[in-house]
C-alpha positions as CSV (number, residue, x, y, z in Angstrom):
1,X,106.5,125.3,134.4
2,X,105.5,121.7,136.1
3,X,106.1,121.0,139.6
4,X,105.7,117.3,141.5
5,X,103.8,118.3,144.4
6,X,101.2,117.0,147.3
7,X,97.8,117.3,146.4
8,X,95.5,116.8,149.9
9,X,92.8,114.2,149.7
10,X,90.8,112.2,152.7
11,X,88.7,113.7,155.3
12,X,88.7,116.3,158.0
13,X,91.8,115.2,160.2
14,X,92.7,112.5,158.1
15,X,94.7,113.2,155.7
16,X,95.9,111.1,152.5
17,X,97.9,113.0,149.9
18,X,98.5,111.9,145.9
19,X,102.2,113.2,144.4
20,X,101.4,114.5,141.4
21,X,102.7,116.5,138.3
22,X,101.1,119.7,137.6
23,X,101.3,123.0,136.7
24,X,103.1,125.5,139.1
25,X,100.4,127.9,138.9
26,X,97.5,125.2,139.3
27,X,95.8,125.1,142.8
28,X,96.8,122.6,145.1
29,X,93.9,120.6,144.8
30,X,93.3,121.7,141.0
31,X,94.4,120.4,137.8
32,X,97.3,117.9,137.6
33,X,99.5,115.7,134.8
34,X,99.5,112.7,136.1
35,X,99.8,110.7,139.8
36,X,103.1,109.5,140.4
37,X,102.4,107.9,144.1
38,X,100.7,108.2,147.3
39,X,101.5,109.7,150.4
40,X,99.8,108.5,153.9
41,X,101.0,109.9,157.2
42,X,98.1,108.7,159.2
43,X,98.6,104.8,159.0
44,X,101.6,102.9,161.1
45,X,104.3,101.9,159.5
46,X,103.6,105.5,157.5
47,X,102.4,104.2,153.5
48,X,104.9,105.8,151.1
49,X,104.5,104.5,147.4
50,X,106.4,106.1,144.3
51,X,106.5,105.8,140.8
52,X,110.2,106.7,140.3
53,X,110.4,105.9,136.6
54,X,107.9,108.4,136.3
55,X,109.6,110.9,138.6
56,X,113.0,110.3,136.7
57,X,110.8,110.8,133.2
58,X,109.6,114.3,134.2
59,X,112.6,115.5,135.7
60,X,114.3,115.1,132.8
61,X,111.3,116.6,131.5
62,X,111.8,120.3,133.1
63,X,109.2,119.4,136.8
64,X,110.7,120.8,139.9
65,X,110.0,118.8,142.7
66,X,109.0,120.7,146.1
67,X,110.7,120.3,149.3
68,X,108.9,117.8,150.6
69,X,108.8,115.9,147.4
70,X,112.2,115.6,147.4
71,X,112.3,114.4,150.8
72,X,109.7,111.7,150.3
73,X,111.7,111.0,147.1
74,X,114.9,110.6,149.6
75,X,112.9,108.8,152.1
76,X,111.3,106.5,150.1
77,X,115.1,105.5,148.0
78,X,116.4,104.4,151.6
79,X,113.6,102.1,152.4
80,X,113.6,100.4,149.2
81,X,117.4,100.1,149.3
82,X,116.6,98.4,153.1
83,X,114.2,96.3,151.6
């Protein structure tokens, strides 16, 4: 089964995470699909970039978003529809 996830990348205390499709039992870091955006909660105004097309295509696909996937995915509809 495929989940969209966080995947952690950047350095100690800095960190920069890539959403990304992979496999539910992969390791967080591990093996993925395919990027679908970037998450980065250290910068200000926080940098929140999605590939919803892509989201949408793997949904339909069978992927399960996490929790905070699907917050960022929420998050990240209202700015765009602000914009």
């Amino acid at each position: 089964m495929l989940a969209i996830r966080l995947t952690r990348q950047g350095a100690k205390k800095r960190p920069f995470y890539r959403v990304v499709v992979a496999e539910k039992q992969a390791k967080r870091d591990g093996r993925f699909v395919e990027i679908v955006g970037y998450y980065n909660p250290c910068r200000q105004p926080v940098e929140l970039k999605l590939d919803h097309e892509r989201i949408s295509y793997w949904i339909a696909r069978g992927a399960q978003p996490t929790d905070t996937v699907q917050g960022l995915i929420r998050k990240s509809g209202q700015t765009e529809a602000a914009a």
